[in-house]
VEXMI-876657 format. One record per residue (C-alpha): x, y, z. Coordinates in steps of 0.05 Angstrom, whole numbers, plus 5000, padded with zeros to 4 digits. Last residue first. Example, Ala and Ser with C-alpha at 12.3 -4.5 7.8 and 13.67 -1.06 7.14 Angstrom:
<rs>
527349795143524649105156
</rs>
This chain:
<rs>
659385458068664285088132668684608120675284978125681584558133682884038080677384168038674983478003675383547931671283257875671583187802675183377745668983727700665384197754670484157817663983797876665984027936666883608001666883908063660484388052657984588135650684678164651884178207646983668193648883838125654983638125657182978152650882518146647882888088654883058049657082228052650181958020651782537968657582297951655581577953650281747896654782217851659981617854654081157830653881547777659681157746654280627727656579917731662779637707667479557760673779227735677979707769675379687837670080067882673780497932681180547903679380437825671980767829674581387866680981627821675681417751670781937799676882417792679982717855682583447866686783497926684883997986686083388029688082697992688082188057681482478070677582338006680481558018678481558079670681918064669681357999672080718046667980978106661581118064662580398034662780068105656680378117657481068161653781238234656481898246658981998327658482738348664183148377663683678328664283108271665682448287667081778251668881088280671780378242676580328310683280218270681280808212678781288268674581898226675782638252671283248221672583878262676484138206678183578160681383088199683482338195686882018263692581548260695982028218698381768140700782398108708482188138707081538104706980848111706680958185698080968191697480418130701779988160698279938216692579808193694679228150697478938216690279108250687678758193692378098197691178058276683777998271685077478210689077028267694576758229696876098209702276258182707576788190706777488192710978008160712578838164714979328122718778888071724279188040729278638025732578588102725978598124724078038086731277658100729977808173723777448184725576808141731576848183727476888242723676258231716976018223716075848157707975838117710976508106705777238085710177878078706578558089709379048035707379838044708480207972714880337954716880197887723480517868723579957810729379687859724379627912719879287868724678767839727078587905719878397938718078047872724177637891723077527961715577377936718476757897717676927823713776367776711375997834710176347901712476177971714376858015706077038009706077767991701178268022700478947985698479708009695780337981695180017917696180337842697179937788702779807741708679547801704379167834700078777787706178687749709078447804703677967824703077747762710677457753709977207826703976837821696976757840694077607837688777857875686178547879682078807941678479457960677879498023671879658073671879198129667078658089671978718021678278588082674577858097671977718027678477818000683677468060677976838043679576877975686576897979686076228026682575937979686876077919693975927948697876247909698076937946699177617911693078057954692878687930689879197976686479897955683680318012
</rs>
């Protein structure tokens, strides 16, 4: 999933990066307010954390500007303050949850996975295709009641294929939310992780999950996997 970090302080946004890159997100930064919200409101991201203290546009305001722009992805709010008005004023805005600082980084994902599950009626706790399950908050795949071993990659490429059942996806729809934007290798390597993905949860079981749509993409069947 695709996270964009808008936090000024550099080192800490790095350190939120490498920490969500190594559990499978996809992560855009962004320093300021006035980026941030472009950054937020002209590409696509599944779910954003906003520090409160921000030059150029505080994140209240970048908060109010994309819920009046009809903007609703998930907003975690980031205060060095400790105080329930802080608190309130975020929710009050449109944020969907907060967390003030220091915080433990544990605590931070299973926030972020939270917000994921609710921020959307499509958004179940549990991922299923068929007799195919994968466990966002425990990292865990199954299929006919048997664990799948996935890299942290293969777990990033299935989630986001099972978030979008029966849907049509590009590889440009794959690279942005599993790889990133910028990426600027060979788009092949979509063809690669595909096919890492159909011999650990197909064909051991003699099922075809994801298709390959000849010119648009892929699609992951919804609720039939089998040939």
């Amino acid at each position: 999933m695709r996270v964009l970090v808008i936090e000024d302080e550099r080192g800490l946004a790095a350190a939120i990066a490498r920490g969500l890159a190594e559990e499978g997100f996809t992560v855009d930064a962004a320093h300021n307010g006035v980026d941030g919200l472009w950054s937020a409101t002209h590409e696509p991201h599944d779910v954003i954390i906003l520090d409160i203290m921000l030059p150029g546009l505080s994140g209240y305001e970048v908060l109010k500007r994309l819920r009046a722009a009809k903007v609703w992805t998930p907003v975690l709010m980031l205060t060095a303050k400790d105080g329930e008005y802080d608190e309130a004023d975020a929710l009050d805005l449109g944020a969907d949850d907060y967390l003030s600082k220091p915080f433990s980084y544990v605590v931070l994902v299973a926030h972020l996975r939270a917000l994921l599950r609710r921020g959307a009626p499509e958004r179940p706790a549990v991922l299923a295709a068929a007799d195919l399950t994968l466990d966002p908050s425990r990292r865990q795949c199954h299929r006919a009641g048997r664990e799948i071993p996935l890299t942290a990659r293969e777990f990033a490429l299935l989630e986001f294929l099972l978030r979008r059942p029966d849907a049509v996806v590009s590889k440009t729809d794959i690279l942005t939310h599993v790889w990133d934007e910028n990426f600027d290798g060979d788009t092949n390597i979509v063809e690669v992780y595909i096919g890492y993905l159909r011999r650990k949860i197909d064909t051991p079981f003699g099922c075809r999950t994801i298709e390959t749509v000849r010119g648009a993409g892929y699609r992951l069947r919804g609720t039939q996997g089998d040939p």
